[in-house]
Backbone bond lengths (Angstrom), bond angles and torsions (degrees), N, CA, C in turn:
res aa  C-N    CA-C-N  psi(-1)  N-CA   C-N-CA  omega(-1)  CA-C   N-CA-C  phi
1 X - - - 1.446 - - 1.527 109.24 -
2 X 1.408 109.74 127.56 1.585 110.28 157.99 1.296 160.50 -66.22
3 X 1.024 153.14 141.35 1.531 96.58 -177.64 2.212 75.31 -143.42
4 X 1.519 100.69 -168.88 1.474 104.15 -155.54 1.592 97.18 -166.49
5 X 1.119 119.33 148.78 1.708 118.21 162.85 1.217 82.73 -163.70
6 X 1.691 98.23 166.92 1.557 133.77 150.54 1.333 121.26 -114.44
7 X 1.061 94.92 165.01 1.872 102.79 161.61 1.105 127.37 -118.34
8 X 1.297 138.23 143.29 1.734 120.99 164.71 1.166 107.55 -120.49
9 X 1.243 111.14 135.52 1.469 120.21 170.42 1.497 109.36 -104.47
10 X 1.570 110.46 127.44 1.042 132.14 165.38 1.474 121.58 -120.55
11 X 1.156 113.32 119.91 1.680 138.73 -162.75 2.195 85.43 -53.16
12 X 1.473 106.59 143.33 1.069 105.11 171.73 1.526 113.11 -139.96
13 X 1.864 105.41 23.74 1.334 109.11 171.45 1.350 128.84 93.09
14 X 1.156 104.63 -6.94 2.008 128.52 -171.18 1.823 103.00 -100.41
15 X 1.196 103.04 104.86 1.491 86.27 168.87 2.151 104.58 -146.01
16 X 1.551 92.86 158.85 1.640 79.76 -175.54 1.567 97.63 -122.96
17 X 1.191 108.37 159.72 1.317 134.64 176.12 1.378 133.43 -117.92
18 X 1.345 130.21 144.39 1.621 108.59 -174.70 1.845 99.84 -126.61
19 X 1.197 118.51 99.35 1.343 126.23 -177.16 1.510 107.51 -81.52
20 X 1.536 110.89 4.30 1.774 102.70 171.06 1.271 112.25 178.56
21 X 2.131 101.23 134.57 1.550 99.42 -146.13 2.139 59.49 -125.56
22 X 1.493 88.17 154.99 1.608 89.43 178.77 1.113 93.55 -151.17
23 X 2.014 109.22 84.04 1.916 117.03 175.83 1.186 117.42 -52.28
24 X 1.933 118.32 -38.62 1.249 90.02 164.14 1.922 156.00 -89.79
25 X 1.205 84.99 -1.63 1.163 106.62 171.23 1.724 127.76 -107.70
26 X 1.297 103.64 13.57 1.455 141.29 151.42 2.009 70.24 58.65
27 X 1.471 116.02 101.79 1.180 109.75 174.45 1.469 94.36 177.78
28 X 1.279 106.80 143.12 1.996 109.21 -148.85 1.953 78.73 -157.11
29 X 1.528 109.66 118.32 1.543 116.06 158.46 1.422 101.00 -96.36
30 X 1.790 98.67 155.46 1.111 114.59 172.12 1.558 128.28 -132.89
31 X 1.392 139.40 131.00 1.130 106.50 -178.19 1.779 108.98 -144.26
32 X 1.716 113.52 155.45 1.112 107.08 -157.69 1.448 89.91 -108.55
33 X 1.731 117.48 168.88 1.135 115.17 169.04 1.625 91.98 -153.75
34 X 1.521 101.20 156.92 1.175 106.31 177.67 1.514 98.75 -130.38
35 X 1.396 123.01 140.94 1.985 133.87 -161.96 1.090 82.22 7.84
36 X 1.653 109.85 84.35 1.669 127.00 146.12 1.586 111.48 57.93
37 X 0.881 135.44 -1.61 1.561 133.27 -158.69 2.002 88.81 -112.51
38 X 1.286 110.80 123.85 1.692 113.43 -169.55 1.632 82.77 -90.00
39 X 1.690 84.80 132.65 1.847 113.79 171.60 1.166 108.03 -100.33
40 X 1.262 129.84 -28.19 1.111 116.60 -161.19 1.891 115.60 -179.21
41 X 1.418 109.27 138.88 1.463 114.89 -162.89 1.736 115.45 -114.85
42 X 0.712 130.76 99.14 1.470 139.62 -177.19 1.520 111.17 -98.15
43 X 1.262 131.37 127.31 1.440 161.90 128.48 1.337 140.54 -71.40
44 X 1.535 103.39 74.83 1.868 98.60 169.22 0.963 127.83 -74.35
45 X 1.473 108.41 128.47 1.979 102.06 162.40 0.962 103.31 -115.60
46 X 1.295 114.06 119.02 1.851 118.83 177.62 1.569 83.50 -84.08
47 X 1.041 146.90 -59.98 1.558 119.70 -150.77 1.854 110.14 -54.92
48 X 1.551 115.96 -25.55 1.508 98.25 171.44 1.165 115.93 -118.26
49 X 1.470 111.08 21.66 1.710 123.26 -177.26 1.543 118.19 52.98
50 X 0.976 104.97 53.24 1.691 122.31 -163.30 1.481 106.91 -117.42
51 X 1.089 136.11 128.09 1.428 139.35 -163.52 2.074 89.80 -147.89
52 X 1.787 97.11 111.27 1.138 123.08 -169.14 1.712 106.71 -102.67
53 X 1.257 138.54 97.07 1.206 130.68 142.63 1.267 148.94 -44.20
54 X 1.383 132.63 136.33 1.647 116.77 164.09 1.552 102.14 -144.09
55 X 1.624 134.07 97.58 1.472 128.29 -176.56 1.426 93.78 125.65
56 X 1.710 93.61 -162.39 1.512 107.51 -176.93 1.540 107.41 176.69
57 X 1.396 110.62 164.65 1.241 96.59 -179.03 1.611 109.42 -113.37
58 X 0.948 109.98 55.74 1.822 110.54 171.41 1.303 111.00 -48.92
59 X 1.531 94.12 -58.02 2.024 110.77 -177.28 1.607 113.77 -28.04
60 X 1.376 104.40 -21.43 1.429 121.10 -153.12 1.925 102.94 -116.86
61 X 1.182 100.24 -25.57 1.620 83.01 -169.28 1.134 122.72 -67.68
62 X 1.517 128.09 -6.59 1.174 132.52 -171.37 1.974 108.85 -74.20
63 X 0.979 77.24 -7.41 2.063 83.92 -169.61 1.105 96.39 -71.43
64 X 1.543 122.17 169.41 1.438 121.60 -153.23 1.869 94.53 172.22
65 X 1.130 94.86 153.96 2.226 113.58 -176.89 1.496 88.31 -97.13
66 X 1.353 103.57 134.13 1.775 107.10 173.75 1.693 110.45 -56.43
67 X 1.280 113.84 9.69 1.468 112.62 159.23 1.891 112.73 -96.98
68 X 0.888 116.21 -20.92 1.616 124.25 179.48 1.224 123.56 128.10
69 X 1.620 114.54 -17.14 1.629 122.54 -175.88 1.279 106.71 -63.06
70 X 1.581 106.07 150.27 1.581 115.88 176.25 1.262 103.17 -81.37
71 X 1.263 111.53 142.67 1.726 136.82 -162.48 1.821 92.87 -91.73
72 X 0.894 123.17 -60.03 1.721 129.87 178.55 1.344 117.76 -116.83
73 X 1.052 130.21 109.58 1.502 135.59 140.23 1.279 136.86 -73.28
74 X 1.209 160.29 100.24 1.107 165.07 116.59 1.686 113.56 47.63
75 X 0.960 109.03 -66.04 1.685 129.86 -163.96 1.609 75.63 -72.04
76 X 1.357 133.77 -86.28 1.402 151.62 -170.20 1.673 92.66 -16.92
77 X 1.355 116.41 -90.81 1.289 129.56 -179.88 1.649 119.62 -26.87
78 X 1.134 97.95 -47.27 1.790 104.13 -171.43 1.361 100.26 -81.56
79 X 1.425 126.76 -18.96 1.616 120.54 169.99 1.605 103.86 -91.00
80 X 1.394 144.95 -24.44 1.451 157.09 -156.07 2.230 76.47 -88.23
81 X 1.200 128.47 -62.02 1.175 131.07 -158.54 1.681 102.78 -66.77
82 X 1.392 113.13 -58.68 1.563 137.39 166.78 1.820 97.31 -25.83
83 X 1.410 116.84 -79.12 1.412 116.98 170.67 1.599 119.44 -51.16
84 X 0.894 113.85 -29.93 1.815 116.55 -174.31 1.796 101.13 -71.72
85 X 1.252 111.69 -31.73 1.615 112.66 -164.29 1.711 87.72 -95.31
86 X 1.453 124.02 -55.40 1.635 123.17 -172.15 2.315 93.09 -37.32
87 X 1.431 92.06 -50.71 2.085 104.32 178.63 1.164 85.28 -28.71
88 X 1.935 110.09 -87.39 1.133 123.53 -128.35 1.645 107.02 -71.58
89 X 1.360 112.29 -44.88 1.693 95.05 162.56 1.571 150.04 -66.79
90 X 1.511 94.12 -20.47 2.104 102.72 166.48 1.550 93.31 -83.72
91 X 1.395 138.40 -20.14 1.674 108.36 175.68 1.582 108.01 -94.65
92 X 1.538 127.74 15.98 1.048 99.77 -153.39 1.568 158.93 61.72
93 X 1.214 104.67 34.42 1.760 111.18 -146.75 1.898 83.45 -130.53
94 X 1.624 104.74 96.15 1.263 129.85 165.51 1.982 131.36 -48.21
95 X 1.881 80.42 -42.45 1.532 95.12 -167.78 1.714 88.85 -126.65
96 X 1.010 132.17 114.63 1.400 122.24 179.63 1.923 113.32 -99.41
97 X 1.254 101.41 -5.79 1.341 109.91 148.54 1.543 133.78 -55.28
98 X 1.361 91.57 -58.75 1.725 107.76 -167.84 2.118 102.26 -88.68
99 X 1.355 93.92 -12.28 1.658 107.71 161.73 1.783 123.23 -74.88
100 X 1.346 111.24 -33.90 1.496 121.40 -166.50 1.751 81.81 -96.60
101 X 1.387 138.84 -70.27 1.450 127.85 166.00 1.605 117.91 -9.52
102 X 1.145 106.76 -76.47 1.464 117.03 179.39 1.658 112.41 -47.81
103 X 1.010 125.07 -40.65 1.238 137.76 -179.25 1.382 116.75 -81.86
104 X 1.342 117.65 -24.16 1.766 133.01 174.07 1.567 87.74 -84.88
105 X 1.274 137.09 -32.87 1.588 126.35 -177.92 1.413 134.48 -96.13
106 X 1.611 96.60 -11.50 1.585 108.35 157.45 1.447 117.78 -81.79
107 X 1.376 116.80 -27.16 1.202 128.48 163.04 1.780 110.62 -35.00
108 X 1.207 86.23 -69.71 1.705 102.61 -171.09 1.512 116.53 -58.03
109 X 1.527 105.06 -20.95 1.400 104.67 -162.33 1.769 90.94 -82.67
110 X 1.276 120.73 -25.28 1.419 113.17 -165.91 1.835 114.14 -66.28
């Protein structure tokens, strides 16, 4: 017997950004926004393992998969960011903007 699924992804307005990777001070901000309006500000420092808040995403918990699952969690996010900065400081990757660009254009070149 077979079996088969898909997924669809539909954009739900939540997206994060990292406006500052600090290699030497092994310290990477993060921040979330939901339809453009910033929810919430996160600060890793891996050198003292310190994970700094400012906000939250309440605004947001109500979202949900037309099956009932929560779309964002909190705990989820601040560990999804936690790993993105541990990335961005063992590769070296300063601007992780102008890093994911470069990488969307080698793509293309293939």
């Amino acid at each position: 017997m077979k079996s088969f699924g898909f997924t669809i992804f539909e954009p739900v307005g939540i997206r994060t950004d990292y406006p500052l990777v600090d290699l030497e001070k092994k310290q990477v901000t993060a921040r979330i926004f939901y339809k453009d309006k910033l929810l919430m500000t996160v600060l890793v420092d891996l050198r003292s393992n310190h994970i700094q808040k400012e906000g939250n995403l309440s605004e947001v918990a109500h979202l949900t998969t037309p099956d009932g699952m929560k779309i964002v969690d909190e705990e989820r996010e601040i560990s999804i960011i936690k790993s993105q900065a541990e990335f961005f400081i063992e590769n070296r990757i300063s601007n992780p903007t102008e890093h994911e660009e470069q990488l969307i254009k080698n793509q293309l070149r293939k």
